[in-house]
C-alpha positions in Angstrom: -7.1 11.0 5.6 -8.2 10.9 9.2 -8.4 14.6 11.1 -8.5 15.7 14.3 -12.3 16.5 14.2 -12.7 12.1 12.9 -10.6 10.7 15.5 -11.9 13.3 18.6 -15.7 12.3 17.9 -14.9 8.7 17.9 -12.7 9.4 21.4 -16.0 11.6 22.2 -18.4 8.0 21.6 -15.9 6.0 23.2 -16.8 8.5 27.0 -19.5 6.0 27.7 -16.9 3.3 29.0 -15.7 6.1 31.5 -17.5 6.0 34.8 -17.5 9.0 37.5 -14.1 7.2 39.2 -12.7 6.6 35.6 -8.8 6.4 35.9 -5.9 6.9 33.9 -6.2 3.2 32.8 -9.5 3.5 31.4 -8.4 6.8 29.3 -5.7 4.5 27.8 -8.1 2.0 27.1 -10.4 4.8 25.1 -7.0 6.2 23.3 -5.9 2.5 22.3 -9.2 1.0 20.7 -8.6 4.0 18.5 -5.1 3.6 17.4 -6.4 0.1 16.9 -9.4 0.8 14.7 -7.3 3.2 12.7 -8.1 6.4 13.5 -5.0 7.5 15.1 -2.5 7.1 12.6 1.5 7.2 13.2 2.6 11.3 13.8 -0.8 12.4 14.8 -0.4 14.9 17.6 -2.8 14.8 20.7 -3.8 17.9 22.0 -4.0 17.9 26.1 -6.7 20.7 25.4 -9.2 19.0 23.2 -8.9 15.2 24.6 -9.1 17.1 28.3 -12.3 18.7 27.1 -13.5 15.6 25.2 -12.5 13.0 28.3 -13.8 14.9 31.0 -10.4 14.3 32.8 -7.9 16.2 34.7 -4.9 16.9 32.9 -2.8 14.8 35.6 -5.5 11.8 34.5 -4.7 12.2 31.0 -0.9 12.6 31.3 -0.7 9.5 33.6 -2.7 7.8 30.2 -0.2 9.1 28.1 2.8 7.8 30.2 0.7 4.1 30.3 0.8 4.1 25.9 4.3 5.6 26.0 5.3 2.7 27.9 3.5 0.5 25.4 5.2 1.7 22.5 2.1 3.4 20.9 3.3 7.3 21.3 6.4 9.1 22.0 7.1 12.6 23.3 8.8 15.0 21.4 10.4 17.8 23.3 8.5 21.2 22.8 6.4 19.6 20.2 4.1 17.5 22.7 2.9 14.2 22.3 2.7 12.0 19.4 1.2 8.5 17.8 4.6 6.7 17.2 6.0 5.2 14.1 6.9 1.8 14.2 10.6 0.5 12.4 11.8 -2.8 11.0 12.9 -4.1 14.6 9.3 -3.3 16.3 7.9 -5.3 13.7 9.9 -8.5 13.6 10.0 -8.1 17.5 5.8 -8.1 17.3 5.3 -10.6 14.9 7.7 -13.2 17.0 5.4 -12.2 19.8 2.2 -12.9 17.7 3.7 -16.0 16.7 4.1 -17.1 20.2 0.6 -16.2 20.9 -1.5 -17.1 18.4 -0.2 -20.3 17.3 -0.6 -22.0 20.1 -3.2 -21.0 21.0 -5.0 -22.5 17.8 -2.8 -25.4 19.0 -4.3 -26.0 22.5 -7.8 -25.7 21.2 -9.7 -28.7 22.6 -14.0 -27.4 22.5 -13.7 -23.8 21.3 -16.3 -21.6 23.8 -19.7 -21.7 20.6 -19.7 -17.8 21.3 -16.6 -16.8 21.2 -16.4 -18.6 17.7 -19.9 -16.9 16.7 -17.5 -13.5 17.4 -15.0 -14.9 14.7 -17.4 -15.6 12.2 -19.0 -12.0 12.4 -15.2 -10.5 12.1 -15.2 -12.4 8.7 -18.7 -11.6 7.6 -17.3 -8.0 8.5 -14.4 -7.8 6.1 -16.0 -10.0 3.1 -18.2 -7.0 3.3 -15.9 -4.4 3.5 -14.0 -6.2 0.8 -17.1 -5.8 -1.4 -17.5 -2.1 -0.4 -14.0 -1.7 -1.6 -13.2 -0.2 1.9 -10.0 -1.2 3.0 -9.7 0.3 6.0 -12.4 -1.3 7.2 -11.1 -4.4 6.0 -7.9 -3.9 8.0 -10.4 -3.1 11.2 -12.3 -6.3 11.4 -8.7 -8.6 10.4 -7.5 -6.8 13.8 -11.2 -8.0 15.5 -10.7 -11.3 14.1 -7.1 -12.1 15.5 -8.4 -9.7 19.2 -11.2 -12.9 18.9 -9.2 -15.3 18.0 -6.9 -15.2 21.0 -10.1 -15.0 23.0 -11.1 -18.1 22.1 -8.0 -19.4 24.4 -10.6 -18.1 27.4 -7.2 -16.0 29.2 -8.0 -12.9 30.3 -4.1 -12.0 30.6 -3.2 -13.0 27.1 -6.2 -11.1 25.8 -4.7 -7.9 27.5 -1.4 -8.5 26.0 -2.8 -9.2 22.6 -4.9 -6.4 22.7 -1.9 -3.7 23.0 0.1 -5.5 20.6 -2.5 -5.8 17.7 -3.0 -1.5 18.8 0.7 -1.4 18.4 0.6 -3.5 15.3 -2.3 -1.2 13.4 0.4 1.5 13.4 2.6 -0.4 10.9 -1.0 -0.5 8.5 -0.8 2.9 7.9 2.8 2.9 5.8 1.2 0.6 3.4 0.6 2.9 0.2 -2.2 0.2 -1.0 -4.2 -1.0 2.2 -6.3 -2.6 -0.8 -2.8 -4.6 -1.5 -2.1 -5.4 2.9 -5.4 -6.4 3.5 -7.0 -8.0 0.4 -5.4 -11.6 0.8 -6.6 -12.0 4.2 -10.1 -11.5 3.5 -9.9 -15.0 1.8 -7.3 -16.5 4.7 -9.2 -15.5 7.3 -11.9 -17.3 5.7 -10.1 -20.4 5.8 -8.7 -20.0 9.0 -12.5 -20.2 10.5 -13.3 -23.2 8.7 -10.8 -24.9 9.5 -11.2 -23.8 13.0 -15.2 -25.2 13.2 -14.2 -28.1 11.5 -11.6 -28.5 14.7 -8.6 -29.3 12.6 -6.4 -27.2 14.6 -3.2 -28.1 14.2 -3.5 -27.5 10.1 -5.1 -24.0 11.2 -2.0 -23.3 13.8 0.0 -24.6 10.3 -1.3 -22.6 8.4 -1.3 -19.5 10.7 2.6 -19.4 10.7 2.6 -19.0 6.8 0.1 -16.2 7.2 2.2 -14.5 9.8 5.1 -14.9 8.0 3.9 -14.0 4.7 1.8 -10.5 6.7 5.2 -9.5 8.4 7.3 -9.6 4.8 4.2 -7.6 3.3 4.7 -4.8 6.1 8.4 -4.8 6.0 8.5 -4.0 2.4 5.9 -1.1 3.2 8.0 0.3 6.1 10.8 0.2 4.3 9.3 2.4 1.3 7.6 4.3 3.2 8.7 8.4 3.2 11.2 9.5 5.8 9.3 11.5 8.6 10.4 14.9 9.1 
């Protein structure tokens, strides 16, 4: 289980990205990457005290942050309580997944001469979780599947889609978490993934856009079921 002291020390690496004129945009960037590499977890309050102290920021800077995530769907205010990671339901999820559908896809599908680099990044994201996979550490699995997919968008060379694909794959990680086997979510893709990329540098995209959809679809069933087993939150 993730605690305060795991996620604040990887918010406390993550200050380097901040300059002297950081803004509120760049604390929401820091706040994100870790809701997408897992260490923010749905219901996980954030203390204004300890990210203020952590950040270096003004507590205006860091409420104007929070108001940028609220607006992205990744945390929720709770009256008198303070401020939250959200929970994601059925509806986010279907909604998300028609939106990754949208993106991803065709992006595989307007492929022409993928950028040599940007395809190196893909390979390492699998390397990553076959790794992880070995190491039996499915978390880390579920990390580098959300780097694969952030790089696989990339490889479409659009800065704007990358920004929108990034906050819906931070907004996605949130549904990992109500999985009660991440071994059981994750392990399947270790081996898709796989495929995916060789199909990919063989540059038979339309069978890898093909075969994306199934992999979508068959990811969004898995993380229904889990949300909908999933304890009620108090």
């Amino acid at each position: 289980m993730t605690t305060e002291g795991d996620w604040l020390g990887a918010v406390a690496r993550d200050v380097r990205l901040l300059d002297r004129t950081s803004t509120a945009e760049r604390v929401a960037d820091v706040l994100r990457r870790r809701v997408t590499e897992g260490d923010l977890p749905p219901r996980t309050r954030l203390s204004e005290e300890r990210l203020i102290e952590v950040l270096h920021v003004s507590r205006n800077t860091l409420r104007e942050a929070f108001r940028l995530l609220t607006h992205e769907g990744l945390l929720e205010h709770q009256l008198h309580r303070g401020v939250f990671v959200r929970e994601l339901d059925e509806a986010d999820l279907v909604d998300l997944y028609r939106l990754r559908h949208l993106i991803e896809c065709n992006v595989v599908r307007g492929l022409v001469e993928p950028d040599p680099g940007r395809l190196r990044a893909l390979v390492d994201d699998v390397e990553d979780g076959e790794a992880a996979a070995e190491r039996e550490d499915w978390v880390s699995v579920g990390t580098a599947n959300m780097r694969f997919h952030r790089h696989l968008v990339a490889l479409a060379g659009s800065p704007r889609t990358d920004e929108v694909t990034e906050r819906l794959l931070a907004e996605l990680r949130l549904a990992f978490h109500a999985a009660a086997s991440p071994r059981r979510l994750h392990e399947p893709y270790v081996g898709r993934n796989r495929a995916l990329l060789d199909a990919l540098v063989a540059g038979d995209y339309e069978a890898a856009a093909k075969d994306l959809e199934v992999y979508l679809d068959d990811s969004l069933a898995e993380l229904l079921d889990a949300v909908r087993g999933r304890p009620a939150g108090p």
